[in-house]
Residue frames relative to the residue before (quaternion, step in Angstrom):
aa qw qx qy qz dx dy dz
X 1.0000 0.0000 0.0000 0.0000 0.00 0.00 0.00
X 0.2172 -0.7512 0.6225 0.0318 3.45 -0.65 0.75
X 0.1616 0.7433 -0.6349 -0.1355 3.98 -0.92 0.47
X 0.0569 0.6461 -0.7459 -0.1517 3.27 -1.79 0.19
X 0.4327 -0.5658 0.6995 0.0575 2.82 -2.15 0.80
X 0.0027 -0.5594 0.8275 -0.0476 3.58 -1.22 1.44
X 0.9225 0.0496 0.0056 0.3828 3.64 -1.00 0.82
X 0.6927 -0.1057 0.2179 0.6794 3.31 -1.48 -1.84
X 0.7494 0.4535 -0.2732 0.3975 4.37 0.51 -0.51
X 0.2816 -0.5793 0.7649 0.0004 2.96 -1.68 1.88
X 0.3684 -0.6652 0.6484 -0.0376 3.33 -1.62 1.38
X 0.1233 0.8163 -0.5607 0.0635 4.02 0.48 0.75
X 0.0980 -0.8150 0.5668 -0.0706 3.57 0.31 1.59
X 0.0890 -0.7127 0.6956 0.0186 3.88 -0.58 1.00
X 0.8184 -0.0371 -0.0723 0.5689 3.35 -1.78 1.20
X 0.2464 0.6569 -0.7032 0.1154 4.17 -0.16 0.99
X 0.7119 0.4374 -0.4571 0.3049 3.38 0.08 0.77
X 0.6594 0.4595 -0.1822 0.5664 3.00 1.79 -0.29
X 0.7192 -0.0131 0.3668 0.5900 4.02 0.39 -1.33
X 0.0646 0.8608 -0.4897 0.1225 3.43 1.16 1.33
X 0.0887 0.8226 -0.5607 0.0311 3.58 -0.69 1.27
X 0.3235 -0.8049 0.4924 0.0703 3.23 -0.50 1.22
X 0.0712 -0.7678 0.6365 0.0179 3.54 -1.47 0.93
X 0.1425 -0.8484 0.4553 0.2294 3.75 -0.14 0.18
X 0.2675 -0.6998 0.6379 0.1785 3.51 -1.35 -0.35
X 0.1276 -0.8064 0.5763 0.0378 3.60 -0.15 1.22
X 0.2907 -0.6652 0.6224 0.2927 4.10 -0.44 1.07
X 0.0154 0.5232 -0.8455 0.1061 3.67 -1.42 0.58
X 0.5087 -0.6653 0.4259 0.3425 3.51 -1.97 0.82
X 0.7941 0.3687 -0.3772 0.3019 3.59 0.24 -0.10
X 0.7956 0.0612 -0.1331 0.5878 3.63 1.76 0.77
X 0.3897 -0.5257 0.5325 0.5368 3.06 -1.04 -1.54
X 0.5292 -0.5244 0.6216 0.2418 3.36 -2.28 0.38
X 0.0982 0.7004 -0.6802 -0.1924 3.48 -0.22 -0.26
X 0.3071 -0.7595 0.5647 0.0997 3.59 -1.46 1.11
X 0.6465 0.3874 -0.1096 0.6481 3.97 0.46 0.31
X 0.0773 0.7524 -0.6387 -0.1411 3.14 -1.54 -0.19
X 0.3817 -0.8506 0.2963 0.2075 3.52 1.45 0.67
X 0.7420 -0.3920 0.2492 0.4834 3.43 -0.59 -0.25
X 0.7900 -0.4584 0.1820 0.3642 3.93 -1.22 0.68
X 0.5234 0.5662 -0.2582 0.5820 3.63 1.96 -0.99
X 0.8488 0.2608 -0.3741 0.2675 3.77 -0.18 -0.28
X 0.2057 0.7293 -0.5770 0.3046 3.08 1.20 0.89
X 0.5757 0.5884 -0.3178 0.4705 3.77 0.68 -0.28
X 0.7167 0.5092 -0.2774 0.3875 3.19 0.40 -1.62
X 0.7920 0.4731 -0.1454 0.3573 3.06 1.20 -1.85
X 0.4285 0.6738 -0.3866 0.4614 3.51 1.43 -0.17
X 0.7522 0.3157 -0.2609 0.5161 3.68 0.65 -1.90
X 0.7407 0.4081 -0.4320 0.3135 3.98 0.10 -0.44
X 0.3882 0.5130 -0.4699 0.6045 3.94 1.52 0.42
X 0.7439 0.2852 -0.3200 0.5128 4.19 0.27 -0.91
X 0.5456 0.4434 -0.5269 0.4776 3.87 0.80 0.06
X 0.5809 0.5709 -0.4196 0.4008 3.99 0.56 -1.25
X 0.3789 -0.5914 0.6330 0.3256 3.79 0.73 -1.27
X 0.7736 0.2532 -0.2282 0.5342 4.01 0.72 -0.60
X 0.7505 -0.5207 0.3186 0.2531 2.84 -2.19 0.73
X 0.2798 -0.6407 0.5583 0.4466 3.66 -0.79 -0.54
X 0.2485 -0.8834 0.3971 0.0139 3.53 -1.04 0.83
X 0.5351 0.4111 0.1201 0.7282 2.59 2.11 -0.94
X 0.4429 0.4491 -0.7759 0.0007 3.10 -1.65 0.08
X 0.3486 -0.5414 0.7644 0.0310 3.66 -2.06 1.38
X 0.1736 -0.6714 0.7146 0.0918 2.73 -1.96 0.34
X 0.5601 -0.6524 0.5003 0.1011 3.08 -1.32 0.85
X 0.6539 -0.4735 0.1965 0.5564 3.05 1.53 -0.72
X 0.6382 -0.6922 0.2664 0.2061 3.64 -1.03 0.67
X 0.3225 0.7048 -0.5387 0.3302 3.30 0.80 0.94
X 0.5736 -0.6785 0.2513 0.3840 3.55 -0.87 0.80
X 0.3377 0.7306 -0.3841 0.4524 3.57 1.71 -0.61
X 0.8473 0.1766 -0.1097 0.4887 3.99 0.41 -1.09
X 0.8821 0.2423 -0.3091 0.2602 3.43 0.80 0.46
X 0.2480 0.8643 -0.3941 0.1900 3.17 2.01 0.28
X 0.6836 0.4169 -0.3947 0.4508 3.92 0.59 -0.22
X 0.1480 0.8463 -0.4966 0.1239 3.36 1.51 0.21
X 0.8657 0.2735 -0.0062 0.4193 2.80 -0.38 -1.52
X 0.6195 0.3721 -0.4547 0.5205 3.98 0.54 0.04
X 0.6886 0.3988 -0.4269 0.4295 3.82 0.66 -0.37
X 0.6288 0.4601 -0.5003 0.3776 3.65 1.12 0.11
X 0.4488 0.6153 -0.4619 0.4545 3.47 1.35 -0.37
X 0.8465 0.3819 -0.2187 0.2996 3.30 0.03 -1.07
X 0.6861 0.1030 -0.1204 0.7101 3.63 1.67 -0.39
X 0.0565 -0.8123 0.5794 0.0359 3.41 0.39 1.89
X 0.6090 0.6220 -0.3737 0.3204 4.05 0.72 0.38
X 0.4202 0.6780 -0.4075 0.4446 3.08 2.21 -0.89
X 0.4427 -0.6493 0.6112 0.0946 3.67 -1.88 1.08
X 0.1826 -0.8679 0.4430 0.1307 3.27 -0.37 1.12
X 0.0707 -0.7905 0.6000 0.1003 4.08 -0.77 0.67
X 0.1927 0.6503 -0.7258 0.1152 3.11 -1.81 0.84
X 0.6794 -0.6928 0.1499 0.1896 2.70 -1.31 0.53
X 0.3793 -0.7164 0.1545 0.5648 3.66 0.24 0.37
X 0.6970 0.4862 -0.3810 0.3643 3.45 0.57 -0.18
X 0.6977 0.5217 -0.2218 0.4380 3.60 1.29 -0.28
X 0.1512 0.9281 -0.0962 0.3263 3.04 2.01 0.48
X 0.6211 0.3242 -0.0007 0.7135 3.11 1.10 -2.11
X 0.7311 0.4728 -0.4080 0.2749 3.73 0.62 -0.24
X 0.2985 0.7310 -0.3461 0.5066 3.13 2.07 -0.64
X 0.8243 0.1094 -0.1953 0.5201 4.09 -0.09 -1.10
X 0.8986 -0.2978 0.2024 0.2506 3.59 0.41 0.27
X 0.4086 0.6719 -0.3779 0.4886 3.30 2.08 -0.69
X 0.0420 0.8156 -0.5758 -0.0382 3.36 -1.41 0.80
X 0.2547 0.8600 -0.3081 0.3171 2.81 2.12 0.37
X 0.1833 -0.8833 0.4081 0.1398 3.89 -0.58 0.81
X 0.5430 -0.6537 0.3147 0.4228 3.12 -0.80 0.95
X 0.5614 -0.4443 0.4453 0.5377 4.20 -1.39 -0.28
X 0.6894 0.5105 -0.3698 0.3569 3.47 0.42 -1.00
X 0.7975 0.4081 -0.2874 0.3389 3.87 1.09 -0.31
X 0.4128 -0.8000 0.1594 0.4051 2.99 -0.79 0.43
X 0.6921 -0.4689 0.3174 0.4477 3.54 -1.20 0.80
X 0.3176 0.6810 -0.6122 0.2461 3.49 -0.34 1.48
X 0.4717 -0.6458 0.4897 0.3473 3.63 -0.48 0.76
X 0.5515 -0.5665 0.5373 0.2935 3.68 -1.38 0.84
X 0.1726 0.6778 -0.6977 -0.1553 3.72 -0.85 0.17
X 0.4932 0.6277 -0.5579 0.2269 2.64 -2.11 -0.25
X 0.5882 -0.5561 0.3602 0.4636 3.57 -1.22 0.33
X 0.1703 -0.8014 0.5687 0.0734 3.66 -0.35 0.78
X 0.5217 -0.6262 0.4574 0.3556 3.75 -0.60 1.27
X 0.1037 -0.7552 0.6469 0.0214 3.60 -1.20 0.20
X 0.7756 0.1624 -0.0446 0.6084 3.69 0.84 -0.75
X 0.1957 0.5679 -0.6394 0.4800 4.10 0.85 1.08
X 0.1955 -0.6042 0.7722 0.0202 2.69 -1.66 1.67
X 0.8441 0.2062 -0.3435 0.3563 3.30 -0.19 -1.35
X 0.3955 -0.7997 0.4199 0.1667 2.76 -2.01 0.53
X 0.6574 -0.4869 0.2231 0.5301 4.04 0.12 0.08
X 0.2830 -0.6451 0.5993 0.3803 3.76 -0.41 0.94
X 0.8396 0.2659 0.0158 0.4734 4.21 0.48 -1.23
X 0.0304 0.8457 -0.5322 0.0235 3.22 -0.57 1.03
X 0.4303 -0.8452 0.3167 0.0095 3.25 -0.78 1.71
X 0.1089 -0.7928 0.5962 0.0648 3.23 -1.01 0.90
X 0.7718 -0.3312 0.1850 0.5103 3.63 -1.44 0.58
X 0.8280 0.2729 -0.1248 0.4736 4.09 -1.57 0.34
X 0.5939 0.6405 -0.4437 0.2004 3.49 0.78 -0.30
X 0.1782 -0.8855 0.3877 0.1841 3.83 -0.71 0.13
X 0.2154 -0.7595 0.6137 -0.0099 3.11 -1.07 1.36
X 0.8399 -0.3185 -0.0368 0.4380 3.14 0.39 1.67
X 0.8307 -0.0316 0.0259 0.5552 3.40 0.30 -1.35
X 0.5331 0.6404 -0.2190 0.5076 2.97 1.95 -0.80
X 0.0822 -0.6900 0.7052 0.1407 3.67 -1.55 0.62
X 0.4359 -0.6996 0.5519 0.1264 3.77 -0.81 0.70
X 0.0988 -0.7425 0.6599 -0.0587 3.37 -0.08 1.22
X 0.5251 -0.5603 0.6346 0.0874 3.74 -1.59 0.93
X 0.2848 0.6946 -0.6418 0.1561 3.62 -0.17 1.24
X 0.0099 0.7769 -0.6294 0.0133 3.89 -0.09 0.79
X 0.1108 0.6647 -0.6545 0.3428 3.69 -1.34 1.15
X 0.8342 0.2954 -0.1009 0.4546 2.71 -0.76 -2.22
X 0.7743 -0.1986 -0.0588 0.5980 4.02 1.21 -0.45
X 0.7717 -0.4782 0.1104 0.4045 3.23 -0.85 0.27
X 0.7161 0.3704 -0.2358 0.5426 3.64 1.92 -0.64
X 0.5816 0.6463 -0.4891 0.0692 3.43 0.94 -0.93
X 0.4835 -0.6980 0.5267 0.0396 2.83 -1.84 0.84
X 0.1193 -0.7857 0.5679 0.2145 3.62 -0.90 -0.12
X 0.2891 -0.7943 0.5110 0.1565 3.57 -1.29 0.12
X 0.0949 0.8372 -0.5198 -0.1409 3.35 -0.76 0.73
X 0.5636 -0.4868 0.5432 0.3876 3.73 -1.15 0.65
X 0.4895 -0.5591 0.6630 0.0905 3.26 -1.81 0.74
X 0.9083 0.2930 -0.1348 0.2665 3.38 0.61 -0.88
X 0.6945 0.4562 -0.0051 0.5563 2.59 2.15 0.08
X 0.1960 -0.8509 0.3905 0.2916 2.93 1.74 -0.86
X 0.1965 0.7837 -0.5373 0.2417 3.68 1.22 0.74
X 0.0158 0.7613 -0.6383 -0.1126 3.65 -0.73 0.09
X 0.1797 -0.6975 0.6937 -0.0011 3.37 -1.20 1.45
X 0.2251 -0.8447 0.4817 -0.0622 3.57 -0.47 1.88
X 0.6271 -0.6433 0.4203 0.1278 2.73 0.68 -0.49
X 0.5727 -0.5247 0.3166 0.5445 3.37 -0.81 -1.44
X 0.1591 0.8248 -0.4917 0.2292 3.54 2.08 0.20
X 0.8034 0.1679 0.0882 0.5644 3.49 0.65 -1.30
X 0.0484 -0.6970 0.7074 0.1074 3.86 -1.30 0.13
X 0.3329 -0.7307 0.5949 0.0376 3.32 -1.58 0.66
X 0.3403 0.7198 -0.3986 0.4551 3.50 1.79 -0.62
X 0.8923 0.2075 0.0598 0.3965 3.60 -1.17 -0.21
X 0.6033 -0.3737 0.3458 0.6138 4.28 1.21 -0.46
X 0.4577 -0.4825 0.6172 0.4204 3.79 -0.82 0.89
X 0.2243 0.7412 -0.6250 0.0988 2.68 -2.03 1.13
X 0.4790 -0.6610 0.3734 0.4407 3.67 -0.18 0.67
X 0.6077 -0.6166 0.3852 0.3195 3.36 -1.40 -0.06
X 0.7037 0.3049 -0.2900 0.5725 3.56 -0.32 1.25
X 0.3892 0.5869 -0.3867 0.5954 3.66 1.68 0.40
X 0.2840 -0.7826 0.5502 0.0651 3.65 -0.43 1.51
X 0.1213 0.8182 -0.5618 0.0133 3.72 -0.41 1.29
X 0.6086 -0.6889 0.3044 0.2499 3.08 -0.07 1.85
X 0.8359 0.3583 -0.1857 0.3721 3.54 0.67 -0.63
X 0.7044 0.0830 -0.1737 0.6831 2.90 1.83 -0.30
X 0.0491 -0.8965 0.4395 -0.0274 3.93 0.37 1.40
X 0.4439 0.7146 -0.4391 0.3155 3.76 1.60 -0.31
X 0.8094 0.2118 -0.3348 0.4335 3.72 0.13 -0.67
X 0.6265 0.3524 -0.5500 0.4252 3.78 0.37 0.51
X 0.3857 0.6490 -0.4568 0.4705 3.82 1.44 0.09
X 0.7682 0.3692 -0.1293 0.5068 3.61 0.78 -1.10
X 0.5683 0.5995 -0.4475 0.3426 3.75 0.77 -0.21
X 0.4680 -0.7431 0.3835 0.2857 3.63 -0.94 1.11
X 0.7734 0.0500 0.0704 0.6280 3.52 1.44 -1.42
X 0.4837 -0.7134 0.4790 0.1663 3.16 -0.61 1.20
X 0.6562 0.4320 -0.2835 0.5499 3.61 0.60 -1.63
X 0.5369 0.5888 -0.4884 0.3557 4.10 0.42 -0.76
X 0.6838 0.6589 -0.2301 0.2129 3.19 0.50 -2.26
X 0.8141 0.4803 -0.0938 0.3127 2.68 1.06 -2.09
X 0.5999 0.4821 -0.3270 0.5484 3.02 1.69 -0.65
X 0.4770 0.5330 -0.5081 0.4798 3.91 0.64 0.10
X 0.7450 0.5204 -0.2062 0.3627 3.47 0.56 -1.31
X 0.3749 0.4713 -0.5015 0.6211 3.96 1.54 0.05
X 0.7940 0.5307 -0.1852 0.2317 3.15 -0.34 -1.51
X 0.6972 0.3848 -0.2732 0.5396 3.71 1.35 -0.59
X 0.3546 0.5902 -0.4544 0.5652 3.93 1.97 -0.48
X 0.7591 0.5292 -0.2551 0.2803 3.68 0.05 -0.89
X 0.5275 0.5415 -0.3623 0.5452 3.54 1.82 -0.19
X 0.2753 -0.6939 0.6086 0.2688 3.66 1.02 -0.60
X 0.0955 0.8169 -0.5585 0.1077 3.17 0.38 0.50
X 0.5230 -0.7439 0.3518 0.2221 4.10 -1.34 0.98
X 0.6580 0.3661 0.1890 0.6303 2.68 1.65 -1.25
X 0.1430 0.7347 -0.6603 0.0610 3.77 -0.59 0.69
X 0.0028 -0.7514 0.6064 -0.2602 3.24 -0.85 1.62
X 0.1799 -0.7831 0.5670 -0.1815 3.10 -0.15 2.36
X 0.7028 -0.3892 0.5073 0.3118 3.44 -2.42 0.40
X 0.8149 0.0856 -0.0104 0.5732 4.06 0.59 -0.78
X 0.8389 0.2131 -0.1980 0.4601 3.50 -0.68 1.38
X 0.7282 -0.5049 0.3303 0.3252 3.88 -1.38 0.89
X 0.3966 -0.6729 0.5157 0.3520 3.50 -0.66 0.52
X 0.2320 -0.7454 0.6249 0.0002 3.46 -1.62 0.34
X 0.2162 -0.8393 0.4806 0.1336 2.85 -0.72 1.83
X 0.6767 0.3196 -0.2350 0.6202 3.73 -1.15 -0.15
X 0.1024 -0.8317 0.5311 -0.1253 3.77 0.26 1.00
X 0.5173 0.6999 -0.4857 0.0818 3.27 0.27 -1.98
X 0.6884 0.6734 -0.0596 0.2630 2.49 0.13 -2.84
X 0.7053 0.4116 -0.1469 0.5582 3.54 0.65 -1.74
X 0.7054 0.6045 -0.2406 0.2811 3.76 0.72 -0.50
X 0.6025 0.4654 -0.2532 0.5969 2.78 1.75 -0.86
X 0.6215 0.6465 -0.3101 0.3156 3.40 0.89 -0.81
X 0.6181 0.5088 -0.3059 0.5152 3.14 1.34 -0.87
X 0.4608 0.7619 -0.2108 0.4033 3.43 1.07 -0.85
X 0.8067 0.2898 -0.1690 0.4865 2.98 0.41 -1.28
X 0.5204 0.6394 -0.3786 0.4206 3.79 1.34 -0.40
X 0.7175 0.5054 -0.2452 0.4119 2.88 1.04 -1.60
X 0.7104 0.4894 -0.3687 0.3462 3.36 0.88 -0.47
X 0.6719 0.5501 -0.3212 0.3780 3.76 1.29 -0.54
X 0.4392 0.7913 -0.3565 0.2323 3.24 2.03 -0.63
């Protein structure tokens, strides 16, 4: 595990040389957020870099409900049965297993690791603008039908998620990077994604800080770029 710290945002990157999954920690004053909960192994990791920080976890969000971002789920609720859980409201039913699509979408088959054995469920489920402290929850569906993204207020960090990857050459989601092909392997709608991805370029964001690969500051520039690839693909 490898962490780094840009600001209010800890980067807790498990196996980055190999199948790099990323969890953050967002400082806020009365704790931490944790965004993700990664796979079933970084429950550890994510325990000691909260007792290295000195502060509680209060929080932990999701990005969305693939098993990649919530597999310590359920042992970190065991272990901090008071922590508040977030997700999104539509990415919810995917959380226990629903893969069922709405009319309004289009008739594309979920992919991706879908949870199967997630107990706990979300105390708060989120819809576009909402706020979770410092954080404002922005509606980026694609990569699945709810996922979400977060940006800081005070900083203008943006935690993406899978909206975007950094593994292998920024790239939106559903953009096939040969060296790292898993999260466009897992993306539900491409055309969706991409339109999410205009729309998160438009926060200007300081800081992009994704599910698979190093964060990048001064982003924009690189965002659109990817953009445009993604769109000739």
């Amino acid at each position: 595990m490898k962490v780094t710290k840009i600001q209010t945002t800890y980067q807790l990157a498990f196996l980055p040389r190999l199948f790099p999954v990323n969890c953050y920690f967002v400082e806020e004053k009365d704790g931490l957020t944790l965004i993700d909960a990664g796979m079933s192994f970084c429950l550890k990791g994510i325990m000691l870099v909260a007792s290295q920080i000195g502060k509680p976890i209060r929080r932990i969000v999701l990005t969305h409900a693939h098993e990649d971002h919530v597999g310590a789920l359920d042992a970190l609720k065991e272990r901090l049965p008071d922590v508040t859980v977030y997700i999104s409201h539509r990415d919810a039913p995917l959380l226990s297993g629903d893969t069922s699509l709405l009319p309004t979408e289009p008739n594309v088959p979920i992919r991706g690791g879908i949870p199967k054995k997630i107990k706990t469920q979300a105390d708060v489920l989120l819809r576009d603008g909402d706020r979770i402290e410092s954080l404002i929850a922005v509606d980026a569906p694609g990569h699945t039908p709810g996922s979400m993204v977060f940006l800081d207020t005070r900083n203008r960090i943006l935690i993406a998620g899978d909206a975007f990857q950094t593994r292998g050459g920024i790239a939106v989601s559903g953009q096939l990077k040969l060296s790292f092909p898993f999260p466009a392997m897992a993306t539900w709608h491409k055309p969706t994604a991409l339109e999410s991805a205009k729309k998160l370029s438009e926060l200007q964001p300081t800081l992009l800080a994704v599910g698979h690969g190093v964060m990048i500051e001064n982003p924009v520039k690189a965002m659109f770029q990817s953009i445009s690839e993604g769109m000739r693909v």
